[in-house]
Backbone as JSON, one array per atom type, in Angstrom:
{
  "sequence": "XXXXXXXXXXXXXXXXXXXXXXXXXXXXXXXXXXXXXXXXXXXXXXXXXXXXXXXXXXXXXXXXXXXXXXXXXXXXXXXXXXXXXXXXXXXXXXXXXXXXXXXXXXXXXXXXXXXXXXXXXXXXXXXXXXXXXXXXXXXXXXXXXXXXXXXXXXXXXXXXXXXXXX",
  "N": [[4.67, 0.42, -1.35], [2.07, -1.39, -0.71], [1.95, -5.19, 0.29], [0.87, -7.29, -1.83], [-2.91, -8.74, -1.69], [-3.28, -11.91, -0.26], [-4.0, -14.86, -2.01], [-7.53, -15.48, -2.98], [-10.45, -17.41, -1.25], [-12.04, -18.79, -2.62], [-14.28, -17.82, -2.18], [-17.3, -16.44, -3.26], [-17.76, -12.69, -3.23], [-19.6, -11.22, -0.96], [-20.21, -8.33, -0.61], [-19.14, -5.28, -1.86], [-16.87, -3.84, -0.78], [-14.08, -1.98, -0.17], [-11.1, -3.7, -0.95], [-8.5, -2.3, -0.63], [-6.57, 0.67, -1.05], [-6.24, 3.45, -3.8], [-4.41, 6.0, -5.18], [-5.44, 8.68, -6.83], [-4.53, 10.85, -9.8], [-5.98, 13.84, -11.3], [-4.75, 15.21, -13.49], [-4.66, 18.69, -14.71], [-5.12, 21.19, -17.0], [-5.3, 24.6, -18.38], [-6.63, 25.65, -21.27], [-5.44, 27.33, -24.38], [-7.29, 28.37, -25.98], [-9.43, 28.64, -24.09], [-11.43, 27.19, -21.92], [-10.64, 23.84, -20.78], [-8.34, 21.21, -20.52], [-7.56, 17.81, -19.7], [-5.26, 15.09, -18.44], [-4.34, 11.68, -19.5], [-2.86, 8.49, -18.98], [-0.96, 5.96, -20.56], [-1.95, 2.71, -18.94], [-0.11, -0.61, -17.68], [-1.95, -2.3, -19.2], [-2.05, -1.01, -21.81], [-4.79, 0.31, -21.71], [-6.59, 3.47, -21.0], [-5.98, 5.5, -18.23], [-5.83, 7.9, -15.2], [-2.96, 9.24, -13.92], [-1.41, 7.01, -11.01], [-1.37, 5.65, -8.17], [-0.25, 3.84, -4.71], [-0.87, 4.44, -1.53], [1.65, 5.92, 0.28], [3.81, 5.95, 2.97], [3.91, 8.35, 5.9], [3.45, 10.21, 4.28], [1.09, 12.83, 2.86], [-1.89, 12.56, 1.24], [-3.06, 13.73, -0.85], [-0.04, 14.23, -1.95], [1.14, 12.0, -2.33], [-0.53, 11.62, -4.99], [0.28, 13.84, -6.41], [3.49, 12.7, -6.71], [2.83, 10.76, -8.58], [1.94, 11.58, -10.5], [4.0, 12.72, -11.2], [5.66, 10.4, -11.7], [4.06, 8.95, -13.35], [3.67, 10.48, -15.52], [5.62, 12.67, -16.16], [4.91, 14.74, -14.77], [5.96, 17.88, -13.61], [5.66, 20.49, -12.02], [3.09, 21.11, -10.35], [-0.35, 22.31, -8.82], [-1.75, 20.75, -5.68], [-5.11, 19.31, -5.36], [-6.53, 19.13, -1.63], [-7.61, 17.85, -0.67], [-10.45, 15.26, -1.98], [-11.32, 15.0, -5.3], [-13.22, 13.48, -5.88], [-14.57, 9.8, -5.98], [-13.8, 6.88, -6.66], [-14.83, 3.03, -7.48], [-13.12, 0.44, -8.19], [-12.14, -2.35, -9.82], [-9.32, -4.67, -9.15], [-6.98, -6.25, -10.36], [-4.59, -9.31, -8.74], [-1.59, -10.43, -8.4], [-1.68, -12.35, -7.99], [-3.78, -13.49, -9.39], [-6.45, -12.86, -8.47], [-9.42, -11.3, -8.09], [-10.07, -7.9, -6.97], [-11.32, -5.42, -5.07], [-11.52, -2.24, -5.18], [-10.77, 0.96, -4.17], [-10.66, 4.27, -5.2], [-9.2, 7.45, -5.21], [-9.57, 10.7, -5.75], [-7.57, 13.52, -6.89], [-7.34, 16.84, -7.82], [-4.76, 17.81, -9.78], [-3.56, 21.2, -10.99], [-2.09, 21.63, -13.59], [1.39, 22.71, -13.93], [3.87, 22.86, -15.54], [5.67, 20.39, -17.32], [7.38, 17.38, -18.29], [9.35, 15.98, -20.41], [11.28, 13.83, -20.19], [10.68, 11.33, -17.67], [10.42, 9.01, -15.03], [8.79, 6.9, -15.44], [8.41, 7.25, -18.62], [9.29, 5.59, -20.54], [7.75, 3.49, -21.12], [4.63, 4.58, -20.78], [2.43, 5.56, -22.53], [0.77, 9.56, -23.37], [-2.03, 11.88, -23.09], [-3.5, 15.07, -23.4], [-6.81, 16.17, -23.15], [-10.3, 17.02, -23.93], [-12.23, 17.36, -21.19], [-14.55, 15.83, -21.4], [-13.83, 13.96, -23.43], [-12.21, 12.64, -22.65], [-13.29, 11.52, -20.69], [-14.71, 9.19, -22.49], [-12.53, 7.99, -23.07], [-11.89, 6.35, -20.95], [-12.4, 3.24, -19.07], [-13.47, 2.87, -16.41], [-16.56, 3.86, -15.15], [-17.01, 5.15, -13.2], [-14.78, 6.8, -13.04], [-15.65, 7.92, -14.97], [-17.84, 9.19, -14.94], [-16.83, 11.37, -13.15], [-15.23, 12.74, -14.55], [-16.65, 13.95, -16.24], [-17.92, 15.65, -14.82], [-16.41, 17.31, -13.51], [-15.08, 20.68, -12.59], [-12.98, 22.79, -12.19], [-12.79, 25.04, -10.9], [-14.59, 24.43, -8.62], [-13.35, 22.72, -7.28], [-12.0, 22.69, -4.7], [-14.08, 21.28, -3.37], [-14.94, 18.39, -2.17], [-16.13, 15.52, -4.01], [-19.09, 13.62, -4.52], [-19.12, 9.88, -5.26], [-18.88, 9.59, -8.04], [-20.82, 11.7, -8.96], [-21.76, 15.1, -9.53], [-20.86, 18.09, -7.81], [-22.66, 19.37, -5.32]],
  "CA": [[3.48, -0.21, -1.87], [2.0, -2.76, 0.29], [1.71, -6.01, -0.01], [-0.43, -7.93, -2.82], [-3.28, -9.58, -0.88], [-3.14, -13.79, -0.94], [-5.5, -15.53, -3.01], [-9.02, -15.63, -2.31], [-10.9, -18.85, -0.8], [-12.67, -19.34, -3.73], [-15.76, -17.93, -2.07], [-17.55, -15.6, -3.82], [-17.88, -11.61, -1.94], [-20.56, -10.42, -0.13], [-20.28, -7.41, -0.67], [-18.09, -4.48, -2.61], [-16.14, -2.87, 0.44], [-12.7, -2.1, -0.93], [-9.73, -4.29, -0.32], [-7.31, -1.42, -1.26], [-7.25, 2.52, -2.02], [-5.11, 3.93, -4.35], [-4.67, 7.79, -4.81], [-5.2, 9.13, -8.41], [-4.26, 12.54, -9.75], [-6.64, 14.67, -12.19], [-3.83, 16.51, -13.73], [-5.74, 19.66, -15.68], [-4.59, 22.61, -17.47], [-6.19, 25.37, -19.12], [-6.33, 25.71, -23.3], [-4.9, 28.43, -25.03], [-8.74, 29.28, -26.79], [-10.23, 29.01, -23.27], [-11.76, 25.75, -21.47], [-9.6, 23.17, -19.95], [-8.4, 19.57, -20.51], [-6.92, 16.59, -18.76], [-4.16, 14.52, -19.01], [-4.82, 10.79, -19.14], [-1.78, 7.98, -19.49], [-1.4, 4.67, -20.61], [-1.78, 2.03, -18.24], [0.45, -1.43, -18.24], [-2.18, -2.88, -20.11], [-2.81, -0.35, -22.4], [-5.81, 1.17, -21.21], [-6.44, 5.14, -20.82], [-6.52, 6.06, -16.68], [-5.4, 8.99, -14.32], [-2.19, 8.05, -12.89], [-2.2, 6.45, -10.16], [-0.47, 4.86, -6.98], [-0.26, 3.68, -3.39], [-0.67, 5.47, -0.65], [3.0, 6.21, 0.69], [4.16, 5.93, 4.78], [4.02, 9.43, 6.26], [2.72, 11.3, 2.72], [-0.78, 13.08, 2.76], [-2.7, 11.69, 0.16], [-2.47, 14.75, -2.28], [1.31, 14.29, -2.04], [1.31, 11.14, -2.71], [-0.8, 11.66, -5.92], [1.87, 14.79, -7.24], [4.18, 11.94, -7.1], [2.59, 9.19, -8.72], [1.78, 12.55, -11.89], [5.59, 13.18, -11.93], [6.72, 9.34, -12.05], [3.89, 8.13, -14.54], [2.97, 11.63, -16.36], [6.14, 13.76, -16.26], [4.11, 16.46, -14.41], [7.22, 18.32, -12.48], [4.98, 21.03, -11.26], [1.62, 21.33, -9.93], [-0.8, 22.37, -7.5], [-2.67, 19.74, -5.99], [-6.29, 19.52, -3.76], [-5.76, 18.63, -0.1], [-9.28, 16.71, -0.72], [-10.37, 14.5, -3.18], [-12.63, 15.83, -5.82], [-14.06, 12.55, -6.46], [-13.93, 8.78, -5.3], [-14.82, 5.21, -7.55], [-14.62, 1.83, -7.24], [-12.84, -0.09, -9.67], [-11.48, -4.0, -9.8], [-7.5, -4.57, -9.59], [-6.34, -7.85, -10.48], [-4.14, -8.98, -7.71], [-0.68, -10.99, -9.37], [-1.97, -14.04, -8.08], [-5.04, -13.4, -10.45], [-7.44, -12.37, -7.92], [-9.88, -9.49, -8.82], [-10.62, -7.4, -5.66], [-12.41, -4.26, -5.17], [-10.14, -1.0, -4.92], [-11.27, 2.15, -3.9], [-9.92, 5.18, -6.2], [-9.42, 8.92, -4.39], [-8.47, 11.58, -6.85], [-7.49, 14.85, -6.35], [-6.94, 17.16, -8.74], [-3.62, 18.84, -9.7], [-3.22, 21.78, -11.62], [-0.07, 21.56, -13.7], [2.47, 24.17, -14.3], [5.18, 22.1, -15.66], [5.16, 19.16, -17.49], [8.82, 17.44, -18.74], [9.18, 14.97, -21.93], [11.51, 12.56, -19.67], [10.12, 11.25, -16.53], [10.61, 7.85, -14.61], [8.03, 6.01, -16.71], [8.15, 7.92, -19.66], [9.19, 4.79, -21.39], [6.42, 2.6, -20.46], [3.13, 4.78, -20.65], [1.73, 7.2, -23.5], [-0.1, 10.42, -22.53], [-2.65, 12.33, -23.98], [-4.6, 15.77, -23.09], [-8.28, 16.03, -24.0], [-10.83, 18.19, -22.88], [-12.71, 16.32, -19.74], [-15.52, 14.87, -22.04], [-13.68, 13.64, -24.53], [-10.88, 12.26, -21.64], [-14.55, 10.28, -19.96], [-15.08, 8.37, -23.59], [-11.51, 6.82, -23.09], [-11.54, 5.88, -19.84], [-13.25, 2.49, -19.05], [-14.07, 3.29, -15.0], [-18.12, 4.28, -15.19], [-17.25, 6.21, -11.93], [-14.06, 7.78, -13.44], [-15.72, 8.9, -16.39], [-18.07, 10.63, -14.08], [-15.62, 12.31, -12.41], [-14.05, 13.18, -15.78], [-17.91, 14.7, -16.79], [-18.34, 16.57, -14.25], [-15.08, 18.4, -13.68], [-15.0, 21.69, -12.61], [-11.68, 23.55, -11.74], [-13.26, 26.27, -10.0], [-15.55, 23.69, -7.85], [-12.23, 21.57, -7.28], [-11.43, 22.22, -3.67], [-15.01, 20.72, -2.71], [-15.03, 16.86, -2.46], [-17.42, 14.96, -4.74], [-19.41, 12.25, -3.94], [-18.7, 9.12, -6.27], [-19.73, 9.88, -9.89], [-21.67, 12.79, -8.97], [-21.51, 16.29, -9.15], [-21.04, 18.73, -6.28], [-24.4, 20.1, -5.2]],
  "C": [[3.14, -1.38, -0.96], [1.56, -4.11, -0.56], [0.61, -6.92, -0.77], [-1.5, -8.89, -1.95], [-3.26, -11.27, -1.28], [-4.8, -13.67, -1.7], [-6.26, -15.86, -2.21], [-9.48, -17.18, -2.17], [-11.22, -19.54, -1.71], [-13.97, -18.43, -3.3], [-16.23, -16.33, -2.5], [-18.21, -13.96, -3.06], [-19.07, -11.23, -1.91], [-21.16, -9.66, -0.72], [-19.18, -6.58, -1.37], [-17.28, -3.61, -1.97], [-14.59, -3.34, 0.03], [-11.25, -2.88, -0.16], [-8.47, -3.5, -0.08], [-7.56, -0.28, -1.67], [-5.94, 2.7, -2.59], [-5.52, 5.55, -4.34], [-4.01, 8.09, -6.66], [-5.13, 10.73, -8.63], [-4.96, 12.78, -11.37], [-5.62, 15.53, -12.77], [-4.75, 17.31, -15.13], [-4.94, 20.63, -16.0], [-5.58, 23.45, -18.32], [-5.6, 25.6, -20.69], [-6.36, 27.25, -23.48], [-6.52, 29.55, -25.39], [-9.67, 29.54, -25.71], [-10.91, 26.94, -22.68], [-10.45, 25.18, -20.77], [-9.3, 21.47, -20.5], [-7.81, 18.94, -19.59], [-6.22, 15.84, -19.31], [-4.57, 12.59, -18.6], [-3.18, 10.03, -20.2], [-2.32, 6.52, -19.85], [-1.31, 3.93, -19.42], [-0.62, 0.52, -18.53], [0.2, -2.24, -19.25], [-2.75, -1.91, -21.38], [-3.83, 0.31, -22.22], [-5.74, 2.56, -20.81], [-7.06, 5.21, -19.07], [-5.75, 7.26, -16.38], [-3.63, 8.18, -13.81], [-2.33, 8.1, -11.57], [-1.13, 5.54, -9.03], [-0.9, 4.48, -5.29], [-0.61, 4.22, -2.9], [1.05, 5.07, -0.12], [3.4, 6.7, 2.15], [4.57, 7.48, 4.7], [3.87, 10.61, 5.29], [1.48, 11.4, 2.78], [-0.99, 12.66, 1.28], [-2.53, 12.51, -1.41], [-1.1, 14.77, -2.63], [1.7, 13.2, -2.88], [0.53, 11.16, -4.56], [-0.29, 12.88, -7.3], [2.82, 14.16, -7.42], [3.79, 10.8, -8.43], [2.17, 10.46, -10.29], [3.13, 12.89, -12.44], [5.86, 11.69, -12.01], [5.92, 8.28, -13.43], [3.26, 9.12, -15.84], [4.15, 12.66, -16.64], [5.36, 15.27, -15.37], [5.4, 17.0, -13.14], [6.44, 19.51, -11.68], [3.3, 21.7, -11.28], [1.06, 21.59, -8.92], [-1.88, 21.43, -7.09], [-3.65, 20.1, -4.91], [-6.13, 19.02, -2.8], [-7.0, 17.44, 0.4], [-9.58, 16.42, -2.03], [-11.59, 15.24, -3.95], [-13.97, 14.67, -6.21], [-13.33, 11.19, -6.02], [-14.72, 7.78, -6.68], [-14.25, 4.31, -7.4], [-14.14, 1.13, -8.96], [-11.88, -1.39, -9.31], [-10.04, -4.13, -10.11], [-7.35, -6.06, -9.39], [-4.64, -8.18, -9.66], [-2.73, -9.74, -9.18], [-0.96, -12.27, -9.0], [-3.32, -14.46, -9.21], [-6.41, -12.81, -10.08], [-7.73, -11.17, -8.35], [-10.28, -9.16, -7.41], [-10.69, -6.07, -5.69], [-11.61, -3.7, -4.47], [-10.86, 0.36, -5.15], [-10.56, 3.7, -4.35], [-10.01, 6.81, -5.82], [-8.73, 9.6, -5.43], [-8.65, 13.1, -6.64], [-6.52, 15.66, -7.89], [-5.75, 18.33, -8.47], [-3.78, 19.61, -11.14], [-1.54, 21.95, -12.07], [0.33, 22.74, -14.33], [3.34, 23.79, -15.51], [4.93, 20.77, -16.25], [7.04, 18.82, -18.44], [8.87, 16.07, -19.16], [10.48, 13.61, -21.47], [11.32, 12.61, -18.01], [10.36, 9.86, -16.22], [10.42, 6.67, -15.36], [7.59, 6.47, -18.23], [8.29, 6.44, -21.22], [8.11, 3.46, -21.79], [4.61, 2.87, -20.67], [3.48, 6.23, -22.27], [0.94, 8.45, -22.83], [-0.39, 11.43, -23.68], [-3.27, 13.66, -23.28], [-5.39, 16.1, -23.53], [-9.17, 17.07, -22.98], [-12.0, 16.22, -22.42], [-13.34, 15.07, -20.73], [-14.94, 13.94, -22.89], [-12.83, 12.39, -23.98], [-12.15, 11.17, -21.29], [-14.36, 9.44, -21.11], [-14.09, 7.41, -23.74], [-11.43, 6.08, -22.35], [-12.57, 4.53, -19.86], [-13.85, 2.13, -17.89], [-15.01, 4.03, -15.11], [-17.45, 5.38, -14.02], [-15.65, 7.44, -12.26], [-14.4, 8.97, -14.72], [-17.04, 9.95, -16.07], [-17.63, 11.64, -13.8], [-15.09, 13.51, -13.55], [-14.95, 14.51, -16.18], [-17.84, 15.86, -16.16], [-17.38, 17.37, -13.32], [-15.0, 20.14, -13.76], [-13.8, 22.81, -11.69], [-12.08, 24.21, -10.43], [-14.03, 25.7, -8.78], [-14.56, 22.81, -6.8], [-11.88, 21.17, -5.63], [-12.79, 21.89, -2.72], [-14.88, 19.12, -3.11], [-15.83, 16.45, -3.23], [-17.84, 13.92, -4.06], [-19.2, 11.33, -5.34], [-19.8, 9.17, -7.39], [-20.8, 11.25, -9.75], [-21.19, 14.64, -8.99], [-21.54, 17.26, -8.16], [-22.65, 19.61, -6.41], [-24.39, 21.3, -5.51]]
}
């Protein structure tokens, strides 16, 4: 994980060009009656997101986000996209207090496998919902895009942020 950036000058930004990307994972499965849902965990503060992590030295980006589904989701096996299906911006509070603008790549994994103890199993809740229902929790405008407009079959085309593929 790299390093937390120092505290800001005081002076207020410019502009919204991300200090930081993290790499989030869509984990999806298909329902018994037909359709599909998504798996969404707790965060530290409570809050409903994707999980979610670093990028990781010498790990492609989808790799890194099959990890970061098995250490805060239990997901032991899945297949993941080699491109993101969708990107958003969203504010991470640094530990010095700073808020700075973090750039969110998510790629969706189909899970196979899913196993009731996992790294952080003690730490986060997890829920699967179908997409729409998964957007209404989330509190990222550009994740709950993402969430909307969710289409398995569409999956190994990139999105543009909050939008649907053409």
């Amino acid at each position: 994980m790299p390093a937390a950036p120092a505290p800001s000058s005081g002076c207020a930004p410019v502009h919204t060009a991300p200090a930081f990307t993290q790499l989030a994972a869509l984990c999806w499965r298909e329902r018994p009656g037909g359709g599909i849902e998504v798996l969404l965990v707790t965060s530290s503060a409570g809050r409903w997101i994707l999980p979610k992590g670093w990028p990781m030295d010498g790990l492609a980006p989808h790799k890194t986000a099959r990890i970061e589904a098995w250490e805060e989701a239990g997901v032991r096996k899945g297949k993941a996209t080699r491109t993101p299906v969708g990107e958003y911006m969203a504010i991470k509070r640094t530990p010095q207090g700073d808020d700075v603008p973090c750039l969110h790549r998510v790629y969706a994994i189909r899970v196979r496998r899913q196993e009731d103890r996992y790294p952080e199993a003690h730490r986060r809740d997890r829920v699967w919902l179908p997409p729409a229902e998964a957007a209404g929790r989330v509190d990222e405008e550009g994740l709950r895009d993402i969430l909307r407009a969710f289409d398995p079959a569409a999956s190994k085309r990139p999105l543009r942020e909050g939008r649907a593929p053409p």
